[in-house]
N, CA, C and O atoms as CSV, one atom per row, in Angstrom:
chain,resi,resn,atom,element,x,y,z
A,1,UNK,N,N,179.368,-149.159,326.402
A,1,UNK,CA,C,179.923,-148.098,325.573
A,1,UNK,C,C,179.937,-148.549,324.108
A,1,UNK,O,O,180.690,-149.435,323.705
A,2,UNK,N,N,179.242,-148.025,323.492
A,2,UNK,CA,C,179.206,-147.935,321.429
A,2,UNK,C,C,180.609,-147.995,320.879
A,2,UNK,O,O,181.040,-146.863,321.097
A,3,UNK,N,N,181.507,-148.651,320.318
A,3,UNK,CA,C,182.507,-148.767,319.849
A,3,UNK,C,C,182.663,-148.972,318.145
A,3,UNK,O,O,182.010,-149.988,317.907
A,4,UNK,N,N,182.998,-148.672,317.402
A,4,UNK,CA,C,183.009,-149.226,315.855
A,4,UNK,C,C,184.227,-148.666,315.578
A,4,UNK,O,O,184.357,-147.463,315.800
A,5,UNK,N,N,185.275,-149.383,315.076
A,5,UNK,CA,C,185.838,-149.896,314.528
A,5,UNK,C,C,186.843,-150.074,313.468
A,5,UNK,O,O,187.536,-151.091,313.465
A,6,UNK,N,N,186.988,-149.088,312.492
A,6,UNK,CA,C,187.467,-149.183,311.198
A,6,UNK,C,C,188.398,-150.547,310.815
A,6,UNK,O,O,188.664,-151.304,311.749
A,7,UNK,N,N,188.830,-150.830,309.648
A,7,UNK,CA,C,189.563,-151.375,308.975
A,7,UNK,C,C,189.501,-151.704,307.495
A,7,UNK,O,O,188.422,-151.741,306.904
A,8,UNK,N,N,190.605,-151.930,306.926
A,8,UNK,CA,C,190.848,-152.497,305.832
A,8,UNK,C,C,191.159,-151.338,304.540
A,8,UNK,O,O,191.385,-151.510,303.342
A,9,UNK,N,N,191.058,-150.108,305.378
A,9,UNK,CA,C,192.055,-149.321,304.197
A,9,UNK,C,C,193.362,-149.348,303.446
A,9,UNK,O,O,194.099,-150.330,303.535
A,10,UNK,N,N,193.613,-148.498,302.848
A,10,UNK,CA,C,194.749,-148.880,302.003
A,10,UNK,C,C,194.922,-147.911,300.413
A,10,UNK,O,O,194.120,-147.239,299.765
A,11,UNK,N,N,196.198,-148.213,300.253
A,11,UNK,CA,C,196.292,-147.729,298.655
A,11,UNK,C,C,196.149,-148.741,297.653
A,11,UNK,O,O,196.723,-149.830,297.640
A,12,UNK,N,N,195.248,-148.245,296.726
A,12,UNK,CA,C,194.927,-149.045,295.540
A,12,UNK,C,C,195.023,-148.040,294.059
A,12,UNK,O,O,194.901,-146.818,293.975
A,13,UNK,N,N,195.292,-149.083,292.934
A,13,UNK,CA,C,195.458,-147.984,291.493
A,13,UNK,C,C,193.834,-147.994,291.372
A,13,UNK,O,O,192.907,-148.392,292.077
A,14,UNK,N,N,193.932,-147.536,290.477
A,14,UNK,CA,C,191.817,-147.225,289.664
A,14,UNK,C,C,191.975,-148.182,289.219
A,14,UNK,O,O,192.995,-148.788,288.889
A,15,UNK,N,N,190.402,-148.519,289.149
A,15,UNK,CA,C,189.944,-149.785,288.822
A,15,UNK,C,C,190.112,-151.146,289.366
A,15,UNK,O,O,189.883,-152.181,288.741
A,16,UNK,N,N,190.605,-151.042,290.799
A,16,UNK,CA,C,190.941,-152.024,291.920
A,16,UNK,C,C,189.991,-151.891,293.188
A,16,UNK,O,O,189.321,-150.953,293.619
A,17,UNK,N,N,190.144,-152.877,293.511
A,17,UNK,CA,C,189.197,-153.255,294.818
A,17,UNK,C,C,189.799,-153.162,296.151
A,17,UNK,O,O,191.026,-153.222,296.217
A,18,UNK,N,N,188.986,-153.000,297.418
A,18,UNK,CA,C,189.384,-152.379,298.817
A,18,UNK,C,C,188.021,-153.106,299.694
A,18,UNK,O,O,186.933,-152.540,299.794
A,19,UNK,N,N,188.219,-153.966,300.072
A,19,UNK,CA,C,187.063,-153.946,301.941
A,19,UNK,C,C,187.282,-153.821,303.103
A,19,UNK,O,O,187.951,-154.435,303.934
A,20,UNK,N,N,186.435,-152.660,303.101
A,20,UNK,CA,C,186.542,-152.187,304.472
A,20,UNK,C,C,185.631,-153.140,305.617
A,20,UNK,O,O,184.611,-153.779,305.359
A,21,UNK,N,N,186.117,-153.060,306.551
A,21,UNK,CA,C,185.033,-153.984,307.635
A,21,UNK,C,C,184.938,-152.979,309.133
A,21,UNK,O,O,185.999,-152.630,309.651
A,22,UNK,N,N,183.646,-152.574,309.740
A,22,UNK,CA,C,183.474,-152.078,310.747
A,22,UNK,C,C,183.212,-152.730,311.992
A,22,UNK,O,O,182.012,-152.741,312.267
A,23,UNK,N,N,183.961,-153.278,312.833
A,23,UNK,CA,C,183.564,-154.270,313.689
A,23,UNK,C,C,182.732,-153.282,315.003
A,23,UNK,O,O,183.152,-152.139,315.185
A,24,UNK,N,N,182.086,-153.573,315.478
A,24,UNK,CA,C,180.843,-153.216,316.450
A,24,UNK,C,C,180.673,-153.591,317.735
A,24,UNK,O,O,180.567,-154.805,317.913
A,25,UNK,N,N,180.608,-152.777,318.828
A,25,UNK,CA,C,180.205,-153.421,320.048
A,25,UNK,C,C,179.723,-152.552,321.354
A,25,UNK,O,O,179.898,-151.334,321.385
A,26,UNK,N,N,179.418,-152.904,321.882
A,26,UNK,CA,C,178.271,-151.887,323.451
A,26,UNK,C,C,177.239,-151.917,323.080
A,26,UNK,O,O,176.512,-151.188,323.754
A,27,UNK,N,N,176.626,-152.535,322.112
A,27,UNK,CA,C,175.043,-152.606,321.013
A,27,UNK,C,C,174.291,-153.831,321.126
A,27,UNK,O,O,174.692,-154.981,321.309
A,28,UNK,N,N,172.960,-153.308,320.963
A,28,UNK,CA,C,172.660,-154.198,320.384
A,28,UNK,C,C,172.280,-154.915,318.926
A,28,UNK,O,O,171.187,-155.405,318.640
A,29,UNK,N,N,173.320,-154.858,318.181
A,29,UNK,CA,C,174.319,-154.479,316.868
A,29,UNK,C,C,172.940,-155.301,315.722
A,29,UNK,O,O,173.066,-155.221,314.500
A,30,UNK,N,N,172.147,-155.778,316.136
A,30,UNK,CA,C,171.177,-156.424,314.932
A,30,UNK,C,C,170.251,-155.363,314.896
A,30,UNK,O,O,169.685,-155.139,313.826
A,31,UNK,N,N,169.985,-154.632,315.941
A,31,UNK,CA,C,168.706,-153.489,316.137
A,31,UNK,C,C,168.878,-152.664,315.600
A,31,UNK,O,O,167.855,-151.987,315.702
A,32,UNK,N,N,169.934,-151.914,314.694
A,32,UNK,CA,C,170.599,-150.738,314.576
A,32,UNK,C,C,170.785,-150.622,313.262
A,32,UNK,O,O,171.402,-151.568,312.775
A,33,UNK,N,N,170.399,-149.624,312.385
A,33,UNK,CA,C,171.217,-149.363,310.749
A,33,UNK,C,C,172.146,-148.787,311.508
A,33,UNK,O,O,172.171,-148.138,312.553
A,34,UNK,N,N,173.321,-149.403,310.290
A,34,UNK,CA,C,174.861,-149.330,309.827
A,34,UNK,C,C,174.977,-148.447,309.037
A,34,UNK,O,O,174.021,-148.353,308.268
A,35,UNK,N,N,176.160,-147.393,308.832
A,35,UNK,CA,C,176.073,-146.746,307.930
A,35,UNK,C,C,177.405,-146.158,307.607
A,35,UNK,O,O,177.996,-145.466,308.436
A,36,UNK,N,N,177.999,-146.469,306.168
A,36,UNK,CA,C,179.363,-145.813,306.122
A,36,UNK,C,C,179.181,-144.535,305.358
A,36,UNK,O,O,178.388,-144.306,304.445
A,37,UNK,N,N,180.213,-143.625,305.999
A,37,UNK,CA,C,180.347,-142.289,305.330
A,37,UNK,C,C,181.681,-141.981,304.727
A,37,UNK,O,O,182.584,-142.807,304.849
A,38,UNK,N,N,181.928,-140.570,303.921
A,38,UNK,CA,C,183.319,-140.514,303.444
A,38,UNK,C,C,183.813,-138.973,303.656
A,38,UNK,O,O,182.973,-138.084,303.521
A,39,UNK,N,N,184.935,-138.697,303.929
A,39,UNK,CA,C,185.179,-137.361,304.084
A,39,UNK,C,C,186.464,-137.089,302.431
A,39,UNK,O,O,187.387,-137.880,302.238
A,40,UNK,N,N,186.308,-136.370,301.872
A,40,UNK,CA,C,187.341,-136.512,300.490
A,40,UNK,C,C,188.069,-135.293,301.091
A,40,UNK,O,O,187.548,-134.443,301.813
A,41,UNK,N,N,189.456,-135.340,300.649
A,41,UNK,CA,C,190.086,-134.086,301.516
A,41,UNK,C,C,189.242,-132.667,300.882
A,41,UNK,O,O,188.650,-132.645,299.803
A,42,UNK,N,N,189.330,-131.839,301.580
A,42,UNK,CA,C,188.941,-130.678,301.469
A,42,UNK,C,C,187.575,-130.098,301.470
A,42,UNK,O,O,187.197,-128.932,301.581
A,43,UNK,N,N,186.807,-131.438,301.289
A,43,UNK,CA,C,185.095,-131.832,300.903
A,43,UNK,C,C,184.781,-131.996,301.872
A,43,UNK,O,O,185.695,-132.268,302.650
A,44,UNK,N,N,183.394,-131.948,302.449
A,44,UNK,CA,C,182.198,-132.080,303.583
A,44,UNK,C,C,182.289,-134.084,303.165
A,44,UNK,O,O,182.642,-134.815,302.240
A,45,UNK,N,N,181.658,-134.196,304.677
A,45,UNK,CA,C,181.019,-135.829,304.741
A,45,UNK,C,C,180.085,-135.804,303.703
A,45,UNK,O,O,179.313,-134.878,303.452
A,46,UNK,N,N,180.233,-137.247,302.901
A,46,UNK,CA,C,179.142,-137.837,302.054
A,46,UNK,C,C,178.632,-139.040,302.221
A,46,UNK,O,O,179.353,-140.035,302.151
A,47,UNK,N,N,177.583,-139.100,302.414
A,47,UNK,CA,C,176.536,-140.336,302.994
A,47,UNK,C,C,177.268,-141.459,301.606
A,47,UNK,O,O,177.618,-141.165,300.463
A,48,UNK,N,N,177.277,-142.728,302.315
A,48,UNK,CA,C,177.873,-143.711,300.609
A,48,UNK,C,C,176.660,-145.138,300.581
A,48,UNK,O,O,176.077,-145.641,299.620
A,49,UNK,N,N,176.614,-145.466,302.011
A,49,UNK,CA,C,175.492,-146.606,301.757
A,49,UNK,C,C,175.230,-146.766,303.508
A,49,UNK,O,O,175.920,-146.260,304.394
A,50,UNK,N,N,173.820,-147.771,303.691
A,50,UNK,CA,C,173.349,-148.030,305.017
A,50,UNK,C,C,172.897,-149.468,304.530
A,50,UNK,O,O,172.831,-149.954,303.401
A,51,UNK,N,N,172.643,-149.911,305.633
A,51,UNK,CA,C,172.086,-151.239,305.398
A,51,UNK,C,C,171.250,-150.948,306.902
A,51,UNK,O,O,171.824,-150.417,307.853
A,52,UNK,N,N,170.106,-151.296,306.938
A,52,UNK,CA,C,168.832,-151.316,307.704
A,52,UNK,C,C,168.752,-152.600,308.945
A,52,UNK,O,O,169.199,-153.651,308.485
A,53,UNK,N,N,168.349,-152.706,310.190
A,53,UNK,CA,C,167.904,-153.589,310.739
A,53,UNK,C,C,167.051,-155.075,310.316
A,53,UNK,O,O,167.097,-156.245,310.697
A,54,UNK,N,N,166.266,-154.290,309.311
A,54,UNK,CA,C,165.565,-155.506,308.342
A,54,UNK,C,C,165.768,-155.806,306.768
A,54,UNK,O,O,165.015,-156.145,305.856
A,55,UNK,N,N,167.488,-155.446,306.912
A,55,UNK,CA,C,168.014,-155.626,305.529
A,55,UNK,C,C,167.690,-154.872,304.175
A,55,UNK,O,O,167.893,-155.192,303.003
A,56,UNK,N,N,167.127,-153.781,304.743
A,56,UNK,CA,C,167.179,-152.917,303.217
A,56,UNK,C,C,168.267,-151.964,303.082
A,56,UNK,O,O,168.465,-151.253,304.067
A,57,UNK,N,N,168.887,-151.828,302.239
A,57,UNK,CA,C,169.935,-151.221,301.655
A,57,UNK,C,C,169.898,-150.343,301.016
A,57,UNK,O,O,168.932,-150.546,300.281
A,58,UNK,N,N,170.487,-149.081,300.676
A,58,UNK,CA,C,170.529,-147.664,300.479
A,58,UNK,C,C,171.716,-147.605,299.943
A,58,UNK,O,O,172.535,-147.899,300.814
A,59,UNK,N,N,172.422,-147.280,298.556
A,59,UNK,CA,C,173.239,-146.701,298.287
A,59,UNK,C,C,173.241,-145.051,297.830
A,59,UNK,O,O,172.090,-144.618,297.767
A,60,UNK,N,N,174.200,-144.129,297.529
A,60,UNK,CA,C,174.552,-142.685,297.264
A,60,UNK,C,C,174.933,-143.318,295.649
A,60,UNK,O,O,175.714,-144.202,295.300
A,61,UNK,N,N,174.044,-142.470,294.909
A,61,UNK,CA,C,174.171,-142.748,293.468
A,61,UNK,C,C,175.776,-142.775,292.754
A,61,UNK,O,O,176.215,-143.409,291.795
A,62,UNK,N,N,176.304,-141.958,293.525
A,62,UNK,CA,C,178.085,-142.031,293.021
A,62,UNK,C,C,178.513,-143.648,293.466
A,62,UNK,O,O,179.663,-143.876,293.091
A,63,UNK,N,N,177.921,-144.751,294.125
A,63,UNK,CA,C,179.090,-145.760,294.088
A,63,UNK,C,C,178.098,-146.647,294.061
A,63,UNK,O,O,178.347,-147.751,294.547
A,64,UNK,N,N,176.276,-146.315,293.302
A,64,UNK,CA,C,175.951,-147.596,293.405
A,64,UNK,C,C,176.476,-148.578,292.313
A,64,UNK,O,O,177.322,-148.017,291.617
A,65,UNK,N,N,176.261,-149.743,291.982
A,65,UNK,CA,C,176.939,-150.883,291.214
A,65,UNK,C,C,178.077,-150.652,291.184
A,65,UNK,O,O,178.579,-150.542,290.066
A,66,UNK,N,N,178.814,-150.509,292.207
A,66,UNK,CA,C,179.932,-150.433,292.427
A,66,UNK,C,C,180.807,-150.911,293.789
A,66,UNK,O,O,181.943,-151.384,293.799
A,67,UNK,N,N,179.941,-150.646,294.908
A,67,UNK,CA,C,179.768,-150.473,295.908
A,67,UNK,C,C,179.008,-151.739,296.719
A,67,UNK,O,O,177.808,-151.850,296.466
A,68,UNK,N,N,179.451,-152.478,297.446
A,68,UNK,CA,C,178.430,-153.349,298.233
A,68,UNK,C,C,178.510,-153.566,300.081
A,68,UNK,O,O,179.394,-153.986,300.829
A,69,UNK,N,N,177.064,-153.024,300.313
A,69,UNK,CA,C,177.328,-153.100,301.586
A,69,UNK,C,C,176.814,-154.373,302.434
A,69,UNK,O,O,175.981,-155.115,301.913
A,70,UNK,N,N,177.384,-154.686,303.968
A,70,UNK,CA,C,176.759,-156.354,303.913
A,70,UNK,C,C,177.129,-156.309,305.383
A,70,UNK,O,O,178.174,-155.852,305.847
A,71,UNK,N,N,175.742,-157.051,306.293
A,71,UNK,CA,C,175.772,-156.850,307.378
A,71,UNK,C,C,176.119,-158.674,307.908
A,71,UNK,O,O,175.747,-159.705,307.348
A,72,UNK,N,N,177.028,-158.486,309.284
A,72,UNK,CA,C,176.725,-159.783,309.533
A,72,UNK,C,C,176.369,-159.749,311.123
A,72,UNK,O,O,177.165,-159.396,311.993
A,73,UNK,N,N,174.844,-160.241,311.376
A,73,UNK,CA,C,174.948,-159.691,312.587
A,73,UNK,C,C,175.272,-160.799,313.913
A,73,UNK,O,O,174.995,-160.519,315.079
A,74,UNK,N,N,175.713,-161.697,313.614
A,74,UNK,CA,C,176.445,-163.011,314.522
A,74,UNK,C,C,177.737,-162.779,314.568
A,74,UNK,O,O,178.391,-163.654,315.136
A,75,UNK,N,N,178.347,-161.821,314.122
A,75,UNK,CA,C,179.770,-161.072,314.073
A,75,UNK,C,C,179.835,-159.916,314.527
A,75,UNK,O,O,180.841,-159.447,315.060
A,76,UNK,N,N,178.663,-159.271,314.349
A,76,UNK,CA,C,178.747,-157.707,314.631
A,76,UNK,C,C,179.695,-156.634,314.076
A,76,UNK,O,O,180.145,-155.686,314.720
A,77,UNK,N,N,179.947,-156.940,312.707
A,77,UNK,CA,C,180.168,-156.106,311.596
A,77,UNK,C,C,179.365,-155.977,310.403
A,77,UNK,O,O,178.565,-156.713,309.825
A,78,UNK,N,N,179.810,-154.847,310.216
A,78,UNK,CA,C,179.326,-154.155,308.112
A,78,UNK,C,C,180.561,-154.155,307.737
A,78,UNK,O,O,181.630,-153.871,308.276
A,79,UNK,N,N,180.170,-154.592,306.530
A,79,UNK,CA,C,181.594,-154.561,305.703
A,79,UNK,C,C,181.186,-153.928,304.125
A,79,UNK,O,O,180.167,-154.111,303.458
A,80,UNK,N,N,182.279,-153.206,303.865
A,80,UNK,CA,C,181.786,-152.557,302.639
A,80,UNK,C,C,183.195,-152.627,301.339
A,80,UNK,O,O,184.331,-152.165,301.231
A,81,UNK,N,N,182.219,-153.544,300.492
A,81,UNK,CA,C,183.206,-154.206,299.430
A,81,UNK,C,C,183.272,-153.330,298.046
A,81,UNK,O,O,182.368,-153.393,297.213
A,82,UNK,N,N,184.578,-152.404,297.864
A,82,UNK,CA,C,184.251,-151.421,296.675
A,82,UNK,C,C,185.187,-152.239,295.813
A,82,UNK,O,O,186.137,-152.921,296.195
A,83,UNK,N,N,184.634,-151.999,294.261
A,83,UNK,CA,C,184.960,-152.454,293.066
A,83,UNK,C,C,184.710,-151.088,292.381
A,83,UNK,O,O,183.820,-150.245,292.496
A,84,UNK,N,N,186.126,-151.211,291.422
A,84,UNK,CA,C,185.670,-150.400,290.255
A,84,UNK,C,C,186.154,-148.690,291.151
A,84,UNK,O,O,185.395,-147.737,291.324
A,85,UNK,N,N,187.159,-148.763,291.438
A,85,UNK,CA,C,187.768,-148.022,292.177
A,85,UNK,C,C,188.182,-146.817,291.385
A,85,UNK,O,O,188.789,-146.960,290.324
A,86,UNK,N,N,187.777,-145.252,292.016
A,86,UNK,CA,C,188.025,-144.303,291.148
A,86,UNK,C,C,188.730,-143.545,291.879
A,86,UNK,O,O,188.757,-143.746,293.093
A,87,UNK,N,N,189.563,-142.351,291.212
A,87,UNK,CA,C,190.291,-141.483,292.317
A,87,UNK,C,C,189.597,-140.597,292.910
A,87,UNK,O,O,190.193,-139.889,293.722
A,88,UNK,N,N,188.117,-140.371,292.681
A,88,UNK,CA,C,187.396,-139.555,293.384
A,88,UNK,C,C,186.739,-140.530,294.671
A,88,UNK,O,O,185.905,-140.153,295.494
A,89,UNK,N,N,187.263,-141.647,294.595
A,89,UNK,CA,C,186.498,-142.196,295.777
A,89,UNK,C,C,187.539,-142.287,296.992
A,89,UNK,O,O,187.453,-142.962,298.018
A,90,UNK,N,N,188.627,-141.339,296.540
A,90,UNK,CA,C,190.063,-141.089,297.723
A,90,UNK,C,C,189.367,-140.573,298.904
A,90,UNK,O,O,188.671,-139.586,298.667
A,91,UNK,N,N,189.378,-141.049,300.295
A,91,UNK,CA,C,188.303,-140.128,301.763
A,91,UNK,C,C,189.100,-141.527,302.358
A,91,UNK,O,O,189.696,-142.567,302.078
A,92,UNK,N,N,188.449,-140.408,303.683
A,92,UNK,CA,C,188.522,-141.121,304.883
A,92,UNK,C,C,187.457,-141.718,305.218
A,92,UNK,O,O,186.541,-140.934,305.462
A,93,UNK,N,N,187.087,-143.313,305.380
A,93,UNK,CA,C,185.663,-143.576,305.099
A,93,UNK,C,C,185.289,-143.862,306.549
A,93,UNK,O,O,186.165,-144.474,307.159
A,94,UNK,N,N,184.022,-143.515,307.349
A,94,UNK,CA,C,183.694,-143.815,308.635
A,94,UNK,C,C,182.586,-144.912,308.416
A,94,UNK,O,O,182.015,-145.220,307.370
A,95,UNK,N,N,182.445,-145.397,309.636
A,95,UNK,CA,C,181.457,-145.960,310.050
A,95,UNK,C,C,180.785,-145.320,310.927
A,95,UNK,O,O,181.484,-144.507,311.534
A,96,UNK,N,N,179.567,-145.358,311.286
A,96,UNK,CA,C,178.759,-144.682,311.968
A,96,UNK,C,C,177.004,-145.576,312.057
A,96,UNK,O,O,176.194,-146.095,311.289
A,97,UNK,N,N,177.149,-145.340,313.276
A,97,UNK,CA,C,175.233,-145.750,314.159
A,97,UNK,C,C,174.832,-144.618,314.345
A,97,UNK,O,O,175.309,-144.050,315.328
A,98,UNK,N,N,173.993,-143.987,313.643
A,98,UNK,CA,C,173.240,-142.544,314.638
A,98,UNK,C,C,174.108,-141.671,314.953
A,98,UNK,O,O,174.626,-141.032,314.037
A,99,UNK,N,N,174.501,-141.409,316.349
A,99,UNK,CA,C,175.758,-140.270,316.773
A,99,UNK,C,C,176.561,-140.771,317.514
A,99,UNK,O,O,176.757,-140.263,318.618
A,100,UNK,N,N,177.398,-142.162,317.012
A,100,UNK,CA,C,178.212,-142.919,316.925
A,100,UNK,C,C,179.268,-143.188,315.676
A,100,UNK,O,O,178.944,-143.671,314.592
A,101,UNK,N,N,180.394,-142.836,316.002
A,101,UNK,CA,C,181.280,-142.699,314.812
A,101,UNK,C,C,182.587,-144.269,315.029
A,101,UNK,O,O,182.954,-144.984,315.960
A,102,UNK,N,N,182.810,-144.172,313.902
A,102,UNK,CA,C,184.456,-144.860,314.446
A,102,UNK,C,C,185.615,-143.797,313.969
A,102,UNK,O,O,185.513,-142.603,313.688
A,103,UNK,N,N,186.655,-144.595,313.981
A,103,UNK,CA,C,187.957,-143.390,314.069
A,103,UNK,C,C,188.276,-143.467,312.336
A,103,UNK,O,O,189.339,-143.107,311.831
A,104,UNK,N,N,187.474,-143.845,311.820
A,104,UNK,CA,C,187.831,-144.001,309.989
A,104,UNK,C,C,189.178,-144.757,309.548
A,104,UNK,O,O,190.059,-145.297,310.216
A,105,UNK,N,N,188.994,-144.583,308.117
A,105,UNK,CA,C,190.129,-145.988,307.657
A,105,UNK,C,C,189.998,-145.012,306.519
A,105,UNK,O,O,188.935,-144.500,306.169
A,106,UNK,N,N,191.559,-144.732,305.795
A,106,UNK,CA,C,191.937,-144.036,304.853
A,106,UNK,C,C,191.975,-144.819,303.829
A,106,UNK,O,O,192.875,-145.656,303.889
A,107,UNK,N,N,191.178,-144.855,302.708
A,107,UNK,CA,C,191.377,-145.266,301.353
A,107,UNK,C,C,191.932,-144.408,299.973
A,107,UNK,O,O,191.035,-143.963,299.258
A,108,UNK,N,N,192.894,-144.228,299.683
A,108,UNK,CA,C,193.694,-143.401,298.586
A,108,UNK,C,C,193.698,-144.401,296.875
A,108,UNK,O,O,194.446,-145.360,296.689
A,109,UNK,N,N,192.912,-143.987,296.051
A,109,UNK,CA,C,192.844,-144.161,294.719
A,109,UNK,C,C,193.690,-143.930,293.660
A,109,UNK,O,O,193.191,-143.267,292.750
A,110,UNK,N,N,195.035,-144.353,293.495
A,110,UNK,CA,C,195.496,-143.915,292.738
A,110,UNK,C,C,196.835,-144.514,292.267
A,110,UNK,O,O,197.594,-145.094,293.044
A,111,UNK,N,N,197.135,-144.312,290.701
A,111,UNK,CA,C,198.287,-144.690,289.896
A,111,UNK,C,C,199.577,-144.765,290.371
A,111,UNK,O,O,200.494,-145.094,289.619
């Protein structure tokens, strides 16, 4: 059974940092792009970054250089390290394989 994970949400002011980590398992977790998403209240899901089976990486122009995503696959997590924290980046952020979700981790931006 596909399992992922959330963690490491939280409240932060702007311009502060948050990592999230998706831990992984029923997989075969090196074969697979990773991929976190964000729901902002009231807003549709927005794709934010993937990281690839053979390490290529994809960010969503709203959090690139900002944003770092990072696979470890002898752990069987992605972890996604945000800097430079804005209040539009307030969502519920998921992890997701394909049509595999986790239960999300709430990150709130603000003063």
């Amino acid at each position: 059974e596909v399992q992922l994970a959330e963690s490491g949400g939280g409240l932060v002011q702007p311009g502060g940092s948050l990592r999230l980590s998706c831990a992984a398992s029923g997989f075969s977790f090196s074969s697979f792009a990773m991929s976190w998403v964000r729901q902002a209240p009231g807003r549709g899901l927005e794709w934010v970054s993937s990281v690839y089976s053979d390490g290529r990486i994809d960010y969503a122009e709203s959090v690139k250089g900002r944003f770092t995503i990072a696979r470890d696959n002898a752990k069987n997590t992605v972890n996604l390290q945000m800097n430079s924290l804005k209040p539009e980046d307030t969502a519920v952020y998921y992890c997701k394989r394909g049509v595999y979700w986790g239960q999300g981790t709430q990150v709130t931006v603000s003063s």
